[in-house]
C-alpha positions in Angstrom: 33.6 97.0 -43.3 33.0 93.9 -45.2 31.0 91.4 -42.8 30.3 88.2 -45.3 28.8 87.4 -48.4 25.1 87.7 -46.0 23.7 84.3 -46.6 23.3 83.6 -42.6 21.5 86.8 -42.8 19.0 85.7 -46.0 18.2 82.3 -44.7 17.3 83.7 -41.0 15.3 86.0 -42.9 14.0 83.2 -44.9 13.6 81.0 -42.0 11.2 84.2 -40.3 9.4 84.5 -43.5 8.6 80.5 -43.8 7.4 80.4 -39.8 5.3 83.0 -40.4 3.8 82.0 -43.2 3.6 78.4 -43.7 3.9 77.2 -39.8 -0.1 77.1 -39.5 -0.2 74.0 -36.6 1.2 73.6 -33.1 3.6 71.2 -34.3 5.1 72.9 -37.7 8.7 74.3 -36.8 11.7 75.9 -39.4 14.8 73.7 -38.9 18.1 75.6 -39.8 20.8 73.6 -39.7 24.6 74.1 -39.2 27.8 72.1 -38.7 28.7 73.6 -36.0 27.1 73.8 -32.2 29.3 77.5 -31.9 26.7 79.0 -34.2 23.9 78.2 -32.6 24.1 81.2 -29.9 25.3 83.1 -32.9 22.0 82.2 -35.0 19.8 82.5 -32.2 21.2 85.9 -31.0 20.9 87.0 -34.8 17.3 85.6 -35.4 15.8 87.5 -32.2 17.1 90.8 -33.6 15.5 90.1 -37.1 11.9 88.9 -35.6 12.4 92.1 -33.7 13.0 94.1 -36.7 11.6 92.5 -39.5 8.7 90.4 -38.2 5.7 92.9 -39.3 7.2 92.7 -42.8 6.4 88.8 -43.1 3.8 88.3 -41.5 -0.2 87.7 -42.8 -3.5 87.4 -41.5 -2.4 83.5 -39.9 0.9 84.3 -38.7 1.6 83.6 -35.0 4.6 84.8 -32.9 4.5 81.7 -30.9 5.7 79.7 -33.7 9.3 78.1 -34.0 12.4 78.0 -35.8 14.5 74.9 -34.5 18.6 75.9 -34.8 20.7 72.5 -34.7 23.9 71.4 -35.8 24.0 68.7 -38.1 25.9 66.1 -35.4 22.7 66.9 -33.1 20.1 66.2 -35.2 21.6 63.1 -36.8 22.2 61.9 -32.7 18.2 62.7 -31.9 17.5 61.0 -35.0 19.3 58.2 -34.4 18.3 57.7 -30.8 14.6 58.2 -31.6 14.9 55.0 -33.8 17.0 52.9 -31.9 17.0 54.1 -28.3 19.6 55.6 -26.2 21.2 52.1 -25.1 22.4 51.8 -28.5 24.6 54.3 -28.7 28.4 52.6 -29.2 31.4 54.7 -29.0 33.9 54.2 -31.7 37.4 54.3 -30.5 40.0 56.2 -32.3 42.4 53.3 -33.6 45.0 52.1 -36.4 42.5 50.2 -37.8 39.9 53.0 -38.3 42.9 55.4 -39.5 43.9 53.3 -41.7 40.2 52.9 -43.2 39.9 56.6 -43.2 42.3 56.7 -45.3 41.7 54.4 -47.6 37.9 56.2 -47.9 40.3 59.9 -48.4 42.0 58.2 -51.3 38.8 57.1 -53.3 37.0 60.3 -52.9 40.3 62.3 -54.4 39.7 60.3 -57.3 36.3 61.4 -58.3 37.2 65.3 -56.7 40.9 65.6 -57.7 40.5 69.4 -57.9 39.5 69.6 -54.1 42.1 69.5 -51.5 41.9 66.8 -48.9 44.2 66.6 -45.4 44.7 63.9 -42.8 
């Protein structure tokens, strides 16, 4: 049964090999991101059975199990970012409007011009 092409399964691999081997302080972490918070529990459920399986195969004389591979979606980590910098009481919520559709789609109509091959909805 075809699963995928595996490249979920080579970077969690790759994300194992990299804690292992180059995580050498308290603070060092793997960061693996996606676009999607759904894949999180997926990753995480994935990576536990691979550390389980695998994790003799990485590691060296200064690898440590306690070590860490962050998971995050790409939305979270730009939201911690952006809070870290400017606080929590910065945060604005953009309404859903006319006026931004109507800027979305004039965005949507200057990237088809430079990728007229890829196809664009709204």
């Amino acid at each position: 049964m075809w699963l995928g092409s595996g490249k979920t399964i080579v970077a969690l691999h790759r994300a194992l090999y990299l804690q292992l081997n180059y995580c050498f302080n308290e603070d060092d972490a793997v960061l693996l991101l996606t676009y999607n918070k759904a894949l999180i529990n997926y990753l995480n459920y994935i990576f536990k059975k691979i550390v389980k399986e695998h994790e003799h195969e990485y590691s060296n004389l200064y690898s440590k199990a306690n070590r860490k591979v962050d998971k995050l979606n790409i939305d979270k980590m730009i939201r911690d970012h952006y809070v870290a910098i400017a606080g929590e009481d910065k945060l604005e919520f953009v309404y859903y409007n006319e006026a931004i559709r109507s800027i979305l789609k004039e965005c949507i109509s200057e990237v088809k011009k430079d990728y007229h091959d890829v196809p664009f909805h709204h």
